[in-house]
C-alpha positions in Angstrom: -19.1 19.4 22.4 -16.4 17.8 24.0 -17.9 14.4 23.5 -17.7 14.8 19.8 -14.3 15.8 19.6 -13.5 12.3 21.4 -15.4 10.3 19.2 -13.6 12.2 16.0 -10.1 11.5 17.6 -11.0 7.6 18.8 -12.5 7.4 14.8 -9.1 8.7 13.2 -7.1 6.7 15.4 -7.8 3.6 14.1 -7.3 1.6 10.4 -9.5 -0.9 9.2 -7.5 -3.5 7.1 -8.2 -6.9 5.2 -5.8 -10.0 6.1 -6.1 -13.0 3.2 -4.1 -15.3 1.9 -1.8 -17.6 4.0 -2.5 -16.6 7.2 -4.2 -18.8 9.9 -7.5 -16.1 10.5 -7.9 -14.2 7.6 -10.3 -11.6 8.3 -10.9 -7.9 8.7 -9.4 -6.3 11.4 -9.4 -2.7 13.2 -6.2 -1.5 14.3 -4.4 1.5 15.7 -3.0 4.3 13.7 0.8 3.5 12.6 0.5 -0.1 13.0 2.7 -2.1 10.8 2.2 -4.6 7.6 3.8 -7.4 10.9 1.4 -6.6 13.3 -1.7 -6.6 10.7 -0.6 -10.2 9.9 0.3 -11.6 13.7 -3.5 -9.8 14.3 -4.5 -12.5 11.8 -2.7 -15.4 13.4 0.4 -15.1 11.5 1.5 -17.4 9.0 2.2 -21.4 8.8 5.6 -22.3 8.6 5.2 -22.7 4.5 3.8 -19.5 4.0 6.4 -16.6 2.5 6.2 -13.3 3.8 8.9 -12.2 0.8 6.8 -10.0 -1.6 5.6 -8.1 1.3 7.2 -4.8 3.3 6.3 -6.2 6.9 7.6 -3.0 8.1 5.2 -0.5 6.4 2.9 1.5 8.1 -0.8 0.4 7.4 -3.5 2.4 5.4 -7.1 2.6 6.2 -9.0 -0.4 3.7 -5.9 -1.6 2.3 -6.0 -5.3 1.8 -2.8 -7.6 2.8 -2.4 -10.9 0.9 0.4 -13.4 2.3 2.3 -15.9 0.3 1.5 -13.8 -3.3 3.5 -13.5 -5.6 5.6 -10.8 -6.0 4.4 -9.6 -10.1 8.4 -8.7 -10.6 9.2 -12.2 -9.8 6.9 -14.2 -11.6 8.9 -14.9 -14.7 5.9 -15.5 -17.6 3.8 -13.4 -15.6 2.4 -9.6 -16.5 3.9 -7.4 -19.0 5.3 -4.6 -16.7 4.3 -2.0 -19.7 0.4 -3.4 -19.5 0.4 -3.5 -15.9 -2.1 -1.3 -13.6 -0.8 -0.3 -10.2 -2.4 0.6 -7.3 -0.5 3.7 -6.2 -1.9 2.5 -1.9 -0.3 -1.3 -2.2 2.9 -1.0 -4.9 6.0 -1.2 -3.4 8.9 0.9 -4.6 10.4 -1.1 -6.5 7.0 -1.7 -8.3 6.9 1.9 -8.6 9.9 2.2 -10.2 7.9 0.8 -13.4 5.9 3.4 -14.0 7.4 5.6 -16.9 10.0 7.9 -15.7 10.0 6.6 -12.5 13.4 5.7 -10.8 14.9 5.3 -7.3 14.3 8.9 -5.9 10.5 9.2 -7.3 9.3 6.3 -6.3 10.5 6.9 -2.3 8.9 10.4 -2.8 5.9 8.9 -3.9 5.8 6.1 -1.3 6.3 8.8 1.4 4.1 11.1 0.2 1.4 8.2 0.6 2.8 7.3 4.0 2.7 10.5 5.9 -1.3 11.7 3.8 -2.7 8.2 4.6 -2.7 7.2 1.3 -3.8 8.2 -1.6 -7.4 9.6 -1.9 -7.1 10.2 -5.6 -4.8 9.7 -8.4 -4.6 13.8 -9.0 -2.7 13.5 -5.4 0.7 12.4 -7.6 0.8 15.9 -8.5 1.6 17.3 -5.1 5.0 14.7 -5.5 7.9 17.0 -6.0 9.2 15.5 -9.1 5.8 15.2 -10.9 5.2 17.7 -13.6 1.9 17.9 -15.7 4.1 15.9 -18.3 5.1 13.0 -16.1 1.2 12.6 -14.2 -0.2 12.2 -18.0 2.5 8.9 -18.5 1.2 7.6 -15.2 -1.9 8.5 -15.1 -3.3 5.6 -17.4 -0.7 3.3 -15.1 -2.4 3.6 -12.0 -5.2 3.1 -9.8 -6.3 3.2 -6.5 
């Protein structure tokens, strides 16, 4: 039994992650438990000197089958780009300040919802923004339609 309970620990102790973009191996990679968005992209042979790391949050811990881009640009930033309003975000990449555009979103919620996804692992569903303190049945139904995962 004891055997088992090894290979169940080893399993969870590990995140699987996709590197693209700008980076010199892109490529998917395994990695340990609470490794960061930095050490995902040195994994992948880090970045030529041209490449901006900007849009992303190299010190965020990593979820299991996220997928990194390097050198993307950042939606906010791009200045004929999206309409924020028409915009579908997924609620295991956006940043905070992404967050912050989802109707009734500010500051406060956005950090609870980004730490609510850091300390579950992400999010395994979008019903999950309901355990958020600060996320009445009201507020999931305006982001509901907003986000994906």
């Amino acid at each position: 039994m004891a055997p088992l309970a090894t290979a169940t620990a080893t399993a969870t102790a590990k995140v699987t992650v996709h590197v693209t973009g700008k980076v010199r191996k892109p490529g998917v990679y395994l990695l340990p438990s609470g490794t960061r968005v930095a050490d995902a992209v040195k994994a992948a042979g880090g970045v030529p000197r041209h490449a901006a790391t900007g849009s992303l949050n190299l010190a965020r811990r990593l979820l299991d089958g996220e997928q990194i881009v390097v050198g993307a640009p950042q939606p906010s930033t791009v200045a004929a780009g999206p309409n924020p309003a028409e915009t579908i975000l997924d609620l295991n990449a956006a940043t905070t300040d992404q967050l912050e555009q989802l109707p009734g979103v500010g500051e406060v919620l956005a950090a609870r919802i980004a730490e609510f996804r850091d300390s579950h692992g992400g999010f395994s569903s979008i019903e999950q923004l309901r355990e958020v303190s600060g996320i009445g049945p009201r507020k999931f139904e305006e982001i509901k339609p907003k986000v994906r995962l």
